[in-house]
C-alpha positions as CSV (number, residue, x, y, z in Angstrom):
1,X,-5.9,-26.8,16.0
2,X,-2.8,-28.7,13.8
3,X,-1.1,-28.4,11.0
4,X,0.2,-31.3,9.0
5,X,2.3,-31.2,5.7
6,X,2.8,-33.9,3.4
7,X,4.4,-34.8,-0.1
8,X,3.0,-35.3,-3.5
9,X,-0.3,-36.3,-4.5
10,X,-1.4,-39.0,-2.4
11,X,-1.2,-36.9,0.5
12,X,-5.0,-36.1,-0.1
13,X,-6.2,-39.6,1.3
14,X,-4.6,-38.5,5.1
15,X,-6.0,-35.1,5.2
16,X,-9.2,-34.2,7.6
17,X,-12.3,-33.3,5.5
18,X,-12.6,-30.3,7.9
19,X,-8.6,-29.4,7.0
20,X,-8.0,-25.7,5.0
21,X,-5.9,-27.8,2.5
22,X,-3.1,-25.8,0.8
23,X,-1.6,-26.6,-2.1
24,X,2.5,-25.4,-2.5
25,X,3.8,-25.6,-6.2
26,X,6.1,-22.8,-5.9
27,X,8.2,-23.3,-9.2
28,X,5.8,-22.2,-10.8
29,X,1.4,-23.6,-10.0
30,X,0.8,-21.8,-7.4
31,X,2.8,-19.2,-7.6
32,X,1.9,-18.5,-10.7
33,X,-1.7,-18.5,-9.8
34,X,-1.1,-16.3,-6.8
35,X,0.8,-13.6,-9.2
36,X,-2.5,-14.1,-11.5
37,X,-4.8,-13.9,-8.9
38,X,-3.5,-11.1,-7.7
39,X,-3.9,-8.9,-10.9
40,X,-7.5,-10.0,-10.8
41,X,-7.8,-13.3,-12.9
42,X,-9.8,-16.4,-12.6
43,X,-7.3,-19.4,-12.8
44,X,-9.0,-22.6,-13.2
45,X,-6.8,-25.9,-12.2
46,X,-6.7,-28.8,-14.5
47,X,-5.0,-32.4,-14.2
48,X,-5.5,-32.7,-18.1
49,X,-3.7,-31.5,-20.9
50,X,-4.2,-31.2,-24.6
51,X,-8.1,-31.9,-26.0
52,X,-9.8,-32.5,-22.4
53,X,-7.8,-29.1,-21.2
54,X,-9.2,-27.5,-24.5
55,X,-12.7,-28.6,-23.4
56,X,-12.7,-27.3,-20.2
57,X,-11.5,-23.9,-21.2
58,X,-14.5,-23.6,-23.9
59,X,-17.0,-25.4,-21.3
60,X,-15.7,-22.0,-18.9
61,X,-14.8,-19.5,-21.5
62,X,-11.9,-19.2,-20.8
63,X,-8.6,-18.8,-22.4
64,X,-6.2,-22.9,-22.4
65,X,-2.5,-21.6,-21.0
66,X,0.5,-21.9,-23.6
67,X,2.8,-24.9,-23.1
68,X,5.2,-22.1,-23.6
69,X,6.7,-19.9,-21.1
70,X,7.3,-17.3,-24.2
71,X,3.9,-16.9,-24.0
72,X,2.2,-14.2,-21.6
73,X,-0.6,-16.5,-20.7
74,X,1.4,-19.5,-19.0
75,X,3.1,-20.8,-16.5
76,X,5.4,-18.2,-16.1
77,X,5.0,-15.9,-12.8
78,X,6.9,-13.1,-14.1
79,X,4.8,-13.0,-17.9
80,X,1.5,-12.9,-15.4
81,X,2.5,-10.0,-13.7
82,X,1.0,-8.5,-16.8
83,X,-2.0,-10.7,-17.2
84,X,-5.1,-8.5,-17.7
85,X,-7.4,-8.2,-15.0
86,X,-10.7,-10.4,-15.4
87,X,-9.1,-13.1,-17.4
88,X,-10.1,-16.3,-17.6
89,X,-7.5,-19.1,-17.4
90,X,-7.1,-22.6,-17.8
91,X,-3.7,-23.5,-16.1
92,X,-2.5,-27.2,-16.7
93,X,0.3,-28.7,-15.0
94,X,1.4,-32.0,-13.8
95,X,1.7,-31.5,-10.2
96,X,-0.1,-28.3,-7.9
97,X,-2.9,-28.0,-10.6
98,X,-3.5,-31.6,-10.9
99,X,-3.6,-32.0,-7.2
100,X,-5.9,-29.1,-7.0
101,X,-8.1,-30.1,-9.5
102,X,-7.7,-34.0,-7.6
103,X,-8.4,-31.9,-4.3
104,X,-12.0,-30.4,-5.5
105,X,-13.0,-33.6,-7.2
106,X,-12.7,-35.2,-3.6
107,X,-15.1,-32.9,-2.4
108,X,-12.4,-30.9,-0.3
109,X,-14.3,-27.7,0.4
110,X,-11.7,-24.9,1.4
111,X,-8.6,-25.3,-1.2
112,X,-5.9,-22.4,-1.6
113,X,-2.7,-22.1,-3.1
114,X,0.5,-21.4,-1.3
115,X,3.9,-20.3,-2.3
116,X,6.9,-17.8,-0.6
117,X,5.1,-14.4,-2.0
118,X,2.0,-15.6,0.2
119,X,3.3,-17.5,2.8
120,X,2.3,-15.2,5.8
121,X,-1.1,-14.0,4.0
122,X,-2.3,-17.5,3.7
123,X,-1.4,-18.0,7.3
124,X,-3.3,-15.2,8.8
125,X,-6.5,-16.5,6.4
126,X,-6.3,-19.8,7.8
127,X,-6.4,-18.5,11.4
128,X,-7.3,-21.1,14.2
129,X,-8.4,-23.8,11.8
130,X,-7.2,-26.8,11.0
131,X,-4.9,-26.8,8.0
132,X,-2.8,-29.6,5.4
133,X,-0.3,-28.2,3.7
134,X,0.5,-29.9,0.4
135,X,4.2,-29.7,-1.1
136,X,3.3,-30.9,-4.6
137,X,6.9,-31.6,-5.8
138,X,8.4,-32.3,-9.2
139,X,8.7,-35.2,-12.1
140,X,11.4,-36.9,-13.4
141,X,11.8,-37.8,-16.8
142,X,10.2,-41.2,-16.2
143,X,6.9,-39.2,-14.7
144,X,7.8,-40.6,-11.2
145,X,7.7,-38.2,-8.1
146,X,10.4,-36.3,-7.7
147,X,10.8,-34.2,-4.0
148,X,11.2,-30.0,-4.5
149,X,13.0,-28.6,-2.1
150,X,11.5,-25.0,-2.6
151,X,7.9,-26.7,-2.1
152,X,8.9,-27.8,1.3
153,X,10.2,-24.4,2.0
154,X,6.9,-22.6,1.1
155,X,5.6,-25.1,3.3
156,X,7.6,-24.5,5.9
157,X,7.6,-20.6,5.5
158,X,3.5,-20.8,6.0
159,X,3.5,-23.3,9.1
160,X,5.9,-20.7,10.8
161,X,3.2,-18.3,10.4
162,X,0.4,-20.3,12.0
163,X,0.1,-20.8,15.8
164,X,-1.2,-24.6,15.7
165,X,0.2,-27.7,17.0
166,X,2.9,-29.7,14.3
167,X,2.9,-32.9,13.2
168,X,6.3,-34.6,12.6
169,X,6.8,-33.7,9.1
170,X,5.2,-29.8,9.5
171,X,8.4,-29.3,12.3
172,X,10.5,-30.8,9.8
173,X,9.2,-28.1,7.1
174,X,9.3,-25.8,9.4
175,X,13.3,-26.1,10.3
176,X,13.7,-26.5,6.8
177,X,12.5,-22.7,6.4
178,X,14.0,-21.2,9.0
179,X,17.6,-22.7,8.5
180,X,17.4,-21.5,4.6
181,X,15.6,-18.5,5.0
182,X,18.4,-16.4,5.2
183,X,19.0,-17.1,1.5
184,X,15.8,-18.3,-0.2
185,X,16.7,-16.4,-3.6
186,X,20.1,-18.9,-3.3
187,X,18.2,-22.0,-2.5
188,X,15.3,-21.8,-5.6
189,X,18.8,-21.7,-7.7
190,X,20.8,-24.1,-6.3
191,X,17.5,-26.3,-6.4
192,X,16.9,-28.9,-9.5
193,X,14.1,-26.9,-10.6
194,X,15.5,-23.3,-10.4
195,X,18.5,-24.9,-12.3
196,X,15.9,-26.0,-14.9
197,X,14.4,-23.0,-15.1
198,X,17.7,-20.7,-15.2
199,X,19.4,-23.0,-18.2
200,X,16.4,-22.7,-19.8
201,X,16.5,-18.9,-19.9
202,X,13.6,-18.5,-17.2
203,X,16.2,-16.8,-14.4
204,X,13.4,-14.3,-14.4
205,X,10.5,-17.2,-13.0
206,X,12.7,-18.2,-9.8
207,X,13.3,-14.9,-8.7
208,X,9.8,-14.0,-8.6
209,X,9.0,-17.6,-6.8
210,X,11.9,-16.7,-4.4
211,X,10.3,-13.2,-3.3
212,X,9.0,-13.8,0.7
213,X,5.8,-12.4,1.9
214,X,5.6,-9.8,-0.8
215,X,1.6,-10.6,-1.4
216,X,-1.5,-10.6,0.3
217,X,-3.5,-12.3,-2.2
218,X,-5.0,-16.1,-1.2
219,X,-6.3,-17.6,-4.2
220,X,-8.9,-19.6,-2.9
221,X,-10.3,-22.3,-5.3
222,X,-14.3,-21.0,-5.4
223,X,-16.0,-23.5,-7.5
224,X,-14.0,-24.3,-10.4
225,X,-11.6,-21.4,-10.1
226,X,-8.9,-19.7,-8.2
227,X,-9.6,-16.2,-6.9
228,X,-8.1,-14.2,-4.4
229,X,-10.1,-14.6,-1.2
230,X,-9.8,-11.2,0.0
């Protein structure tokens, strides 16, 4: 029974095949899908965008995600809130639905996503099994990988939940989490992404990512799609 946590997308060639992998995109992938999930959508994960993203959404009937965060059906957490129930949703982005998409094309078998509104819920549906815990992280301009901060807090906020043995870098998470938590809302906008988001005009997206333990929905990836679990 152990936890480990890792960084980025390569992280999927060192996790067990018998590993609950989670992946932790909290500004915005998997928060987003959690939000969405949780209104009763079907969010499927995509490491493409443009024409193949197009394709996959006709292939599922399903609606392609705006680009936009003006748009309801997007990226944004807070626009989801209002996502109608039974949609069908292809959500592209760079890093937590890539590396989901990556994760079911390995063959990976039990795949959720995992941000701060879940953190406990996911923990509790992972029980006694062995788990990876995937902080996605962020780009630079140059498309390199760029480390989140609020991905490793997510991280660390679920591994605090669970009751397994840590590897190096899930104790690492883990203190991470625990030193911060007394001001998450502060640390998503003092973070390079939350200050992205906030000059952009998108104040509204961080402080729905920053929210702890406010959801008991685990999207779990069932097939081709997120849904909640429960």
């Amino acid at each position: 029974m152990r936890v480990t946590c890792d960084f980025g997308p390569n992280a999927l060639a060192n996790v067990s095949r018998d590993a609950v992998v989670v992946i932790v995109d909290v500004l915005s992938f998997s928060t987003a899908v959690t939000v969405a999930c949780g209104r009763g959508a079907h969010i499927y994960p995509c490491q493409w965008s443009g024409e193949r993203a197009a394709e996959l959404a006709r292939a599922k009937n399903a609606r392609l995600a705006s680009k936009t965060r003006h748009d309801p059906f997007s990226l944004s957490p807070s626009a989801l809130r209002e996502i109608p129930p039974g949609t069908r949703m292809v959500l592209p982005s760079r890093n937590g639905s890539a590396i989901a998409f990556a994760a079911r094309q390995a063959g990976f078998t039990s795949i959720v996503a995992g941000c701060l509104r879940n953190a406990a819920a996911v923990a509790r549906w992972i029980g006694e099994r062995p788990a990876a815990i995937i902080a996605c992280g962020e780009r630079w301009s140059d498309d390199s990988l760029r480390f989140a901060i609020e991905d490793w807090l997510a991280a660390g906020a679920i591994i605090v939940a669970m009751p397994h043995a840590r590897s190096a870098e899930a104790v690492a998470a883990a203190a991470a989490f625990e030193w911060l938590a007394g001001d998450l809302a502060g640390a998503l906008r003092g973070s390079l992404s939350g200050r992205e988001l906030i000059d952009a005009g998108w104040e509204s997206d961080v402080e729905v990512a920053s929210e702890l333990n406010v959801d008991e929905v685990v999207p779990a990836l069932d097939g081709d799609a997120f849904h909640d679990a429960r």
